[in-house]
C-alpha atoms as a printed R data frame, in Angstrom:
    type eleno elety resid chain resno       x       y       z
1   ATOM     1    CA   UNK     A     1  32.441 -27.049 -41.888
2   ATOM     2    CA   UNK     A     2  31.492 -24.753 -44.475
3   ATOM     3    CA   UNK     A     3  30.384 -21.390 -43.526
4   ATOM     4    CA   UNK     A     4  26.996 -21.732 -45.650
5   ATOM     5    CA   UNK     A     5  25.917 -24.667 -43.346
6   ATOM     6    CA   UNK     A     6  27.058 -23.442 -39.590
7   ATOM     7    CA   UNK     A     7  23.485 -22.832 -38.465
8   ATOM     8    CA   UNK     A     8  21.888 -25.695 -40.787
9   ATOM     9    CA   UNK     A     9  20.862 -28.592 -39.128
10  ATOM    10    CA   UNK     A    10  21.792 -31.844 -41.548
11  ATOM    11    CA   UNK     A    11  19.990 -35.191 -42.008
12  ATOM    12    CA   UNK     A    12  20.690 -37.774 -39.036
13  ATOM    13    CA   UNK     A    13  22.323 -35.192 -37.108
14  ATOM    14    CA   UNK     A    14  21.749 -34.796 -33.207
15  ATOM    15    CA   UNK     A    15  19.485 -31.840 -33.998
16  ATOM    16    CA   UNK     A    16  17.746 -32.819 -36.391
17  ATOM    17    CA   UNK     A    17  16.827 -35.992 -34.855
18  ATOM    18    CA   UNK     A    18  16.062 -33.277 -31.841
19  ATOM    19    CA   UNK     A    19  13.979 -31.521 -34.066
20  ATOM    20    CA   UNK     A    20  12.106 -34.617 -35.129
21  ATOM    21    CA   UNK     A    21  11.016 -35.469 -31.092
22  ATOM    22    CA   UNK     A    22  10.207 -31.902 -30.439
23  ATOM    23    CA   UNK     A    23   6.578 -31.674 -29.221
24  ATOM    24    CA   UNK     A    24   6.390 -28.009 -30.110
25  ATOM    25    CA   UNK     A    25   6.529 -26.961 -34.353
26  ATOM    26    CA   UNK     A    26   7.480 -23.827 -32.866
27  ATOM    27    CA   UNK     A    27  11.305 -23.096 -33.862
28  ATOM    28    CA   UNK     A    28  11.538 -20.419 -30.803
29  ATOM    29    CA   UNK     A    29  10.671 -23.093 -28.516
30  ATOM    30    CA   UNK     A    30  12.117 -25.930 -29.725
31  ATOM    31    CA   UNK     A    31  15.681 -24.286 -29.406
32  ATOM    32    CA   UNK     A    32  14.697 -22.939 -26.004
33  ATOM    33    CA   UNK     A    33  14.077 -26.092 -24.973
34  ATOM    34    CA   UNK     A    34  17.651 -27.134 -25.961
35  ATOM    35    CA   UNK     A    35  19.004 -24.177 -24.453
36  ATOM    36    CA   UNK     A    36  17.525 -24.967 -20.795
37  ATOM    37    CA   UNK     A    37  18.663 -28.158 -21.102
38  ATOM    38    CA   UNK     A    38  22.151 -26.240 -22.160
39  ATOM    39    CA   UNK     A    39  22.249 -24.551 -18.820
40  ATOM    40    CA   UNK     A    40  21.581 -27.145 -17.001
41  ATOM    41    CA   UNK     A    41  23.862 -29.267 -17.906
42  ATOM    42    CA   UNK     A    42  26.572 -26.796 -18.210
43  ATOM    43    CA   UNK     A    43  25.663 -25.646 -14.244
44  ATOM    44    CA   UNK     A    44  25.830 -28.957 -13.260
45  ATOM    45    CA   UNK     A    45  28.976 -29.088 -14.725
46  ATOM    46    CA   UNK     A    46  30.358 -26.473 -13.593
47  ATOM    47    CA   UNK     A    47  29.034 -26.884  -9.946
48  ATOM    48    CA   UNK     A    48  30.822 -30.312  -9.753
49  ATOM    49    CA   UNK     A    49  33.886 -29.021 -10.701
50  ATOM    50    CA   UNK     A    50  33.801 -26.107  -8.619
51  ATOM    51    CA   UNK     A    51  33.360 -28.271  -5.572
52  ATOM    52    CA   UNK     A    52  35.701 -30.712  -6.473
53  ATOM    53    CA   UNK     A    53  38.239 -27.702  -6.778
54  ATOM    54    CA   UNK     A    54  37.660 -26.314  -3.791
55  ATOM    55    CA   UNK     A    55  36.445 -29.099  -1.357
56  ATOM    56    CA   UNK     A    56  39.607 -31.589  -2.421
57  ATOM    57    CA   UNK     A    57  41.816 -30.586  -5.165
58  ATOM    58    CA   UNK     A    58  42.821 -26.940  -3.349
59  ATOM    59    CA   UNK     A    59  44.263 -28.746  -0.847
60  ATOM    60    CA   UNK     A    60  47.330 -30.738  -2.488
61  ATOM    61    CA   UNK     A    61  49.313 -29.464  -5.455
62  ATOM    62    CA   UNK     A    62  46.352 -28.127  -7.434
63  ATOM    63    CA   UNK     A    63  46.005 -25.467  -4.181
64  ATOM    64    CA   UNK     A    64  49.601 -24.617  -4.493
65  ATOM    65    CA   UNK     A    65  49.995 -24.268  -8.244
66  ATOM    66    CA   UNK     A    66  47.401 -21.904  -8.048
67  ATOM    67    CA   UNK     A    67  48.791 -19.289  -4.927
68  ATOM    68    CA   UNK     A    68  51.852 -19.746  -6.437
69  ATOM    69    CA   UNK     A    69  50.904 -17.854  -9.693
70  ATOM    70    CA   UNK     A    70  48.935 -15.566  -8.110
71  ATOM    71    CA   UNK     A    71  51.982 -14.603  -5.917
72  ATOM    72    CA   UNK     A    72  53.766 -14.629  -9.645
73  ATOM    73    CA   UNK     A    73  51.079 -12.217 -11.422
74  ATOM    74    CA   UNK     A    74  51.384 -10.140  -8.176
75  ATOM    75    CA   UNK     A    75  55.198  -9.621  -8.458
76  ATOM    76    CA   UNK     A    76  54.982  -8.763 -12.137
77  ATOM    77    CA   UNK     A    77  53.210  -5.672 -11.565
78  ATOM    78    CA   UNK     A    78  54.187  -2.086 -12.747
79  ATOM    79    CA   UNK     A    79  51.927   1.207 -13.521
80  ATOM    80    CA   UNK     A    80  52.250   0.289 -16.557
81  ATOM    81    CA   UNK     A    81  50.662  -2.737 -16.731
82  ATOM    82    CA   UNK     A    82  48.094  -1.811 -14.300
83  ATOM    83    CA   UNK     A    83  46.736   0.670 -16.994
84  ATOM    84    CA   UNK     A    84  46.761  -2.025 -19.773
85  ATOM    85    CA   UNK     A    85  45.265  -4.366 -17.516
86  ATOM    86    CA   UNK     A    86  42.217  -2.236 -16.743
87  ATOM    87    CA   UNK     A    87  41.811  -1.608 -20.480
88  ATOM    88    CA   UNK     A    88  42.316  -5.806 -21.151
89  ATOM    89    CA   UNK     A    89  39.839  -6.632 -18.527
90  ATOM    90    CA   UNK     A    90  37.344  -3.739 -19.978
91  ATOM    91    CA   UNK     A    91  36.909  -5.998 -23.065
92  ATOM    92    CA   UNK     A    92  35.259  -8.434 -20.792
93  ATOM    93    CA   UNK     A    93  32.904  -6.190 -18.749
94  ATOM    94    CA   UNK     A    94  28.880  -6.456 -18.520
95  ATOM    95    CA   UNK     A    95  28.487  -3.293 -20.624
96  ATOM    96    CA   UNK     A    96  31.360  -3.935 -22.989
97  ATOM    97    CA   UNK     A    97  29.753  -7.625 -23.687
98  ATOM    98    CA   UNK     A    98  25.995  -6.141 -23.424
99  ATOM    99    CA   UNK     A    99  27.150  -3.220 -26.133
100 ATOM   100    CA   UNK     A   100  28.625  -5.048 -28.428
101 ATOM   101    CA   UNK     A   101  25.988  -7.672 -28.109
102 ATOM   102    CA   UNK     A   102  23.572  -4.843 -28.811
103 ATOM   103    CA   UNK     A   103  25.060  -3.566 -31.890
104 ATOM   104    CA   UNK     A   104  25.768  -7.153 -33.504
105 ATOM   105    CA   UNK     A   105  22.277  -8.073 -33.389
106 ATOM   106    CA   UNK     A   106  20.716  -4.478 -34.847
107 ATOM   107    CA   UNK     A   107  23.614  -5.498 -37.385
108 ATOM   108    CA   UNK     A   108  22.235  -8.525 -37.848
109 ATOM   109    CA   UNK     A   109  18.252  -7.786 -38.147
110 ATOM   110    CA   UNK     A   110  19.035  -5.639 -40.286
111 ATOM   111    CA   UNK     A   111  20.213  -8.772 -42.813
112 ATOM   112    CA   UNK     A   112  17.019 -10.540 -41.345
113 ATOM   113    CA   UNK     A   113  20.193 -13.208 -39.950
114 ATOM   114    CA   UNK     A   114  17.643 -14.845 -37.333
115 ATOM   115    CA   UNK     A   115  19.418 -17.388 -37.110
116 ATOM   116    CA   UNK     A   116  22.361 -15.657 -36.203
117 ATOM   117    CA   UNK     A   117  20.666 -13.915 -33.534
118 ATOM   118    CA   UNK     A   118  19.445 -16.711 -31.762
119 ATOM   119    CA   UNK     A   119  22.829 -18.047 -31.238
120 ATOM   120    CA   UNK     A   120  24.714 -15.146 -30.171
121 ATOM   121    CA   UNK     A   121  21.907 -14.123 -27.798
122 ATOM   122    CA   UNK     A   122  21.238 -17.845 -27.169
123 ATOM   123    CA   UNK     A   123  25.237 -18.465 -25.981
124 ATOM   124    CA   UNK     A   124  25.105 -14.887 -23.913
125 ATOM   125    CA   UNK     A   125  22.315 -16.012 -21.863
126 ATOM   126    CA   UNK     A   126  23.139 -19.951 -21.027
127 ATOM   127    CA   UNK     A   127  26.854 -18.174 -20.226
128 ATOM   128    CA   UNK     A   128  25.391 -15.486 -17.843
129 ATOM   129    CA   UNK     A   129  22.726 -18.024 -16.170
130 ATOM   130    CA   UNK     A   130  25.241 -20.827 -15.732
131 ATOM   131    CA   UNK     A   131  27.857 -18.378 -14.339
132 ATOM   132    CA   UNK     A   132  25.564 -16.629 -11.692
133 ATOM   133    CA   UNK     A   133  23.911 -20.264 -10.689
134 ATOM   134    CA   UNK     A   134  27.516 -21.852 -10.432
135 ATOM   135    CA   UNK     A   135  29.424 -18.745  -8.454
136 ATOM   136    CA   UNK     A   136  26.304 -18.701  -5.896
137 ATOM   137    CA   UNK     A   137  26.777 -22.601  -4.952
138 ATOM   138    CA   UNK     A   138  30.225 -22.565  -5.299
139 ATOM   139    CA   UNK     A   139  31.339 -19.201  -3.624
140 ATOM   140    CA   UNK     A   140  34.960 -19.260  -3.645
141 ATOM   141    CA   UNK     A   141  37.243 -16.506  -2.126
142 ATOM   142    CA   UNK     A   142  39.209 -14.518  -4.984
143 ATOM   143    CA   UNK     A   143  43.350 -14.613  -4.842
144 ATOM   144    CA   UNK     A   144  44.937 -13.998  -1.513
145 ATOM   145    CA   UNK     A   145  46.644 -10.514  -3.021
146 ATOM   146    CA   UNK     A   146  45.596  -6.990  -3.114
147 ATOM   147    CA   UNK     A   147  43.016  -6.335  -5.544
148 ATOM   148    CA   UNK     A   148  42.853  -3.787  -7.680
149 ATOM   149    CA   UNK     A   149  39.534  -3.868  -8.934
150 ATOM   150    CA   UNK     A   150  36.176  -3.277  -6.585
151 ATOM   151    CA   UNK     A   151  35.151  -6.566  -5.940
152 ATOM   152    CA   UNK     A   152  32.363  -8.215  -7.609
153 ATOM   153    CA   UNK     A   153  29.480  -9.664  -5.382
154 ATOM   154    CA   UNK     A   154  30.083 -12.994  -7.124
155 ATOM   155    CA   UNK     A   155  32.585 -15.178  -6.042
156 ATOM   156    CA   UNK     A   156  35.964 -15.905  -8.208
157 ATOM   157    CA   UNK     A   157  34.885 -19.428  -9.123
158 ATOM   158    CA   UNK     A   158  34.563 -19.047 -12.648
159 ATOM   159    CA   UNK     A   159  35.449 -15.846 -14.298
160 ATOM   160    CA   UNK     A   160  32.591 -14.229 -15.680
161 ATOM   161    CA   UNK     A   161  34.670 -11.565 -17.589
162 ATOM   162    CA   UNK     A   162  36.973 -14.641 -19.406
163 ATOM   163    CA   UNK     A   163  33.787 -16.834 -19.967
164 ATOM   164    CA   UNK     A   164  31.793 -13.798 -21.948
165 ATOM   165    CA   UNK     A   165  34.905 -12.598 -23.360
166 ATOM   166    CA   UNK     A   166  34.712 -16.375 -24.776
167 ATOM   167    CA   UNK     A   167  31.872 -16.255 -26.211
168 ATOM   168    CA   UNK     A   168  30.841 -13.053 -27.546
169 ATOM   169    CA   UNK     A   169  34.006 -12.757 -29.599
170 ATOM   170    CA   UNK     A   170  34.075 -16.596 -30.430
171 ATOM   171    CA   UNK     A   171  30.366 -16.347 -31.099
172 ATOM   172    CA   UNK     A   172  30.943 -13.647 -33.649
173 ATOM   173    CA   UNK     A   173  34.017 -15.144 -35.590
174 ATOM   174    CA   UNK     A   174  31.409 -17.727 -36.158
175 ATOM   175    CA   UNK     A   175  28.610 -15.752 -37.520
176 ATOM   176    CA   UNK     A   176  31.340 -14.064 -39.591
177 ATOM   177    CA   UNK     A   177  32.295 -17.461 -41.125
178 ATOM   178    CA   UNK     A   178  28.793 -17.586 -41.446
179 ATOM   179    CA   UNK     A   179  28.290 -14.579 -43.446
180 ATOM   180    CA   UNK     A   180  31.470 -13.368 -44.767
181 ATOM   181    CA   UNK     A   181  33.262 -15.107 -47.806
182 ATOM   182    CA   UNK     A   182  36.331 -12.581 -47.482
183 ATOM   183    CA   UNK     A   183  39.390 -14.500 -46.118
184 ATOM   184    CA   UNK     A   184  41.067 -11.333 -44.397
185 ATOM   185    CA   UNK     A   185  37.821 -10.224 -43.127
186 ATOM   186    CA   UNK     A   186  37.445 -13.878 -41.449
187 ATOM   187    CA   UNK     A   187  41.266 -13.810 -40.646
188 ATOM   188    CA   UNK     A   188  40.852 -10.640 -38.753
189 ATOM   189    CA   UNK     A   189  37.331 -12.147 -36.801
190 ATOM   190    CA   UNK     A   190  39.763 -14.989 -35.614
191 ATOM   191    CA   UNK     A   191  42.426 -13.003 -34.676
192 ATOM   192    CA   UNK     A   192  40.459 -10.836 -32.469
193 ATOM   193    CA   UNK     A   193  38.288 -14.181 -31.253
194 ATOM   194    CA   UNK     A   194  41.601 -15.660 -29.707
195 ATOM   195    CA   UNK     A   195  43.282 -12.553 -28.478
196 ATOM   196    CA   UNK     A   196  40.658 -10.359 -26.941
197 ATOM   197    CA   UNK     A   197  39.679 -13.334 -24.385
198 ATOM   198    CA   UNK     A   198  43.294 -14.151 -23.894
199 ATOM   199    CA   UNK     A   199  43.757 -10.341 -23.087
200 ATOM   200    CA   UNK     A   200  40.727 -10.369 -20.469
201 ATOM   201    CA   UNK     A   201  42.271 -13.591 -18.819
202 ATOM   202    CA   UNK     A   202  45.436 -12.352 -18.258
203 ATOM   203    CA   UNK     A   203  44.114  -9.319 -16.751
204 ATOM   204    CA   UNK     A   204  41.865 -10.776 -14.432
205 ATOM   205    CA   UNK     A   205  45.048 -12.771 -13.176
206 ATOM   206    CA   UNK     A   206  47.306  -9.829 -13.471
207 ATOM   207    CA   UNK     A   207  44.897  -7.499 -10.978
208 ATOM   208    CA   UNK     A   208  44.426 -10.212  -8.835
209 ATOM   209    CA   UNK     A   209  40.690 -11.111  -9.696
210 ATOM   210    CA   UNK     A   210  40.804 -14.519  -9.945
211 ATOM   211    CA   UNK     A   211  42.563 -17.978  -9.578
212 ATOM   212    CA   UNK     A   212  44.220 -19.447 -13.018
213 ATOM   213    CA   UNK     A   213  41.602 -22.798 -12.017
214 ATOM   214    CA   UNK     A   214  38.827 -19.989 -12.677
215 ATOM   215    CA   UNK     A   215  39.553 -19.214 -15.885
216 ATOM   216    CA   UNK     A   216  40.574 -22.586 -16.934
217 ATOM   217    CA   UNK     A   217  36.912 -23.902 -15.900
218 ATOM   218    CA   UNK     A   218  35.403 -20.295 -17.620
219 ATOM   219    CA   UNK     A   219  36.899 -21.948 -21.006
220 ATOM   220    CA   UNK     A   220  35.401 -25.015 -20.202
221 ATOM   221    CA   UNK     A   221  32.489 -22.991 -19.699
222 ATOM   222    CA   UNK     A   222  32.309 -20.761 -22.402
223 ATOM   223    CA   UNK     A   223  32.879 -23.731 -24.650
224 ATOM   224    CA   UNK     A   224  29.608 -25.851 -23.472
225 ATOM   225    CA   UNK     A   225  27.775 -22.488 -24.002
226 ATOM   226    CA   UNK     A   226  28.778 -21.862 -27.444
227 ATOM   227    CA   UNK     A   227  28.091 -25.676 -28.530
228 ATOM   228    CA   UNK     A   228  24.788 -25.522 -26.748
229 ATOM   229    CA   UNK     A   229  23.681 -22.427 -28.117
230 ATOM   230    CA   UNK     A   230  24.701 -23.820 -31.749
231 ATOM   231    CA   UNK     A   231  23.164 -27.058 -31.071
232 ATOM   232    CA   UNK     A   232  19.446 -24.788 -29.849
233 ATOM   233    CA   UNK     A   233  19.808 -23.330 -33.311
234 ATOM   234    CA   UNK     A   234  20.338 -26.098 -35.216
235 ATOM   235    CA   UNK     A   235  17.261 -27.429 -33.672
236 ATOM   236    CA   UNK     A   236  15.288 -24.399 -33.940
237 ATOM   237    CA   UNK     A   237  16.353 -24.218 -37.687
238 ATOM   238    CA   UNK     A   238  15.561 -27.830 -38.420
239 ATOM   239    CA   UNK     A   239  11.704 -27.660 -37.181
240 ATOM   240    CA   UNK     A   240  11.471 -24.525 -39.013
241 ATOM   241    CA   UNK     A   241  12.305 -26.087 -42.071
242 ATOM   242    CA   UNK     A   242  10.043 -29.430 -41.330
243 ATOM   243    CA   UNK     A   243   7.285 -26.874 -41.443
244 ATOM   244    CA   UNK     A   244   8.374 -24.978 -44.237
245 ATOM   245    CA   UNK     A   245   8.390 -28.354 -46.257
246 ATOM   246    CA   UNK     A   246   4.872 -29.430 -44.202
247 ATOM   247    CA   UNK     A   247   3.554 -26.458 -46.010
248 ATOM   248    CA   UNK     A   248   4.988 -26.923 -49.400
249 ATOM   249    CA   UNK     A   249   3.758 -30.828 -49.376
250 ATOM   250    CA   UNK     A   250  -0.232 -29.462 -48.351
251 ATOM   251    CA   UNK     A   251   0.227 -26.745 -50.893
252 ATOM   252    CA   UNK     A   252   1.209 -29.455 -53.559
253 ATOM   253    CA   UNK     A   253  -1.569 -31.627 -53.101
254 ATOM   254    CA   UNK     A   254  -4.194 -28.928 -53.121
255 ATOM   255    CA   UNK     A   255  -3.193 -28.255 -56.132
256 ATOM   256    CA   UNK     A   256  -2.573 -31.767 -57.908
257 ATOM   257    CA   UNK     A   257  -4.934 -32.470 -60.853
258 ATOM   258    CA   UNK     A   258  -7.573 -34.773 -59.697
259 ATOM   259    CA   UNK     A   259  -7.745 -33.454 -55.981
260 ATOM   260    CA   UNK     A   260 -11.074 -33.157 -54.334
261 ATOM   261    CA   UNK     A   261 -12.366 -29.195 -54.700
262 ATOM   262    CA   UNK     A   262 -14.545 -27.672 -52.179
263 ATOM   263    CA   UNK     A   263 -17.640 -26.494 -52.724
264 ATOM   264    CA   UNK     A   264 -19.621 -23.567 -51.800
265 ATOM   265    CA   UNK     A   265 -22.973 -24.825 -50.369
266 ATOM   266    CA   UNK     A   266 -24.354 -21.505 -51.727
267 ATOM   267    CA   UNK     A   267 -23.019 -22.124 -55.273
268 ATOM   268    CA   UNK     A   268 -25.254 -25.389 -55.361
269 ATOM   269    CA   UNK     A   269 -29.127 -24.935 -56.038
270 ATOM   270    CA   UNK     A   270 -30.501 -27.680 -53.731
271 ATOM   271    CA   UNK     A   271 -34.080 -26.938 -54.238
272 ATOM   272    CA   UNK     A   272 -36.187 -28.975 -57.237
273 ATOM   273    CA   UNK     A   273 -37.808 -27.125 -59.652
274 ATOM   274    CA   UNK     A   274 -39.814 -30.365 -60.485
């Protein structure tokens, strides 16, 4: 898809047909409304898996596949790679994610790129929502090997830092497609939107922070986000434009030749002179 239409919702598509049902003209709203709906069904998702993980699947070859690499990630370790790891797993943190976030969106206001914002905030906050709901029901224990970060109060099940990584860099290759027509410029968004998360996974294994199952479901996670929060735009974008084109329609048929014109009561002289 063209980088022109990313955030434009078009005829007899999901959101526009969305857009059409909405019972608020309010484009805010109307994506919100998709958004919940987002995290609901991502949590639900998410939830199910989680307890099918750890309930039945942990227990057969599924369980063993995933000690086993943690017992390999463990034996790879060297100071040398624990000081890359904390640097690869920094690209993933809450303020790291929250910073960048930050400066994208002043970025983007300044360009009056609304609809940008909405998504990248939009994905952010059905990732962060989904993650806390789904690690509080699901509450698994992190990798039987030392750690060597502080742990989390969340539980390992999924990986917050691979599902933000995900989407914040993801999210913003996107909005540079969106927005940028220069092909090393997008090259170089790409680039960085596959290897930065990749970087934060592998460190979150490496320092013993989480199962490979947990950031295998954060993908899975991160990607439902993303298409959500595209999907709440889309919508939101569509009902703005059915009111732009309400207004144009009224404004049109004021002014047709022929149309009724108001009147000023005052203007008329009701009173005979006779």
């Amino acid at each position: 898809m063209e980088g022109t239409t990313l955030f434009e919702s078009q005829p007899d598509s999901l959101s526009a047909h969305l857009a059409g049902r909405s019972r608020s003209r309010r484009p805010l709203v109307s994506g919100a409304a998709v958004g919940i709906a987002g995290y609901v069904f991502m949590t639900a998702l998410l939830v199910c898996l989680g307890l099918l993980l750890t309930k039945m699947l942990l227990h057969g070859a599924v369980g063993g596949w995933d000690r086993g690499l943690d017992r390999w990630f463990f034996d790879q370790r060297t100071p040398t790679l624990d000081e890359l790891t904390v640097w690869g797993s920094r690209f993933g943190d809450t303020l790291t994610v929250v910073g960048i976030a930050a400066v994208a969106v002043l970025i983007l206001s300044i360009g009056r790129h609304w609809a940008q914002i909405a998504f990248l905030v939009g994905a952010l906050v059905i990732e962060v929502t989904t993650f806390v709901t789904t690690t509080f029901i699901v509450d698994r224990e992190r990798p039987a090997v030392p750690h060597l970060d502080a742990g989390p109060p969340t539980s390992s099940f999924p990986s917050g830092h691979a599902a933000a990584a995900i989407v914040l860099y993801v999210g913003l290759a996107l909005i540079t497609m969106s927005l940028v027509r220069n092909t090393i410029v997008r090259s170089l968004a790409w680039i960085l939107a596959v290897g930065l998360p990749i970087a934060v996974a592998l460190s979150r294994l490496y320092r013993g922070m989480h199962h490979p199952t947990d950031v295998i479901a954060s993908m899975i996670g991160a990607a439902g986000c993303l298409a959500f929060a595209l999907l709440a735009t889309r919508t939101g974008v569509a009902v703005a434009e059915s009111n732009h084109e309400a207004e144009e329609a009224d404004a049109a048929t004021d002014h047709r030749p022929g149309s009724p014109v108001a009147v000023s009561a005052d203007a008329v002289d009701v009173r005979s002179t006779r």
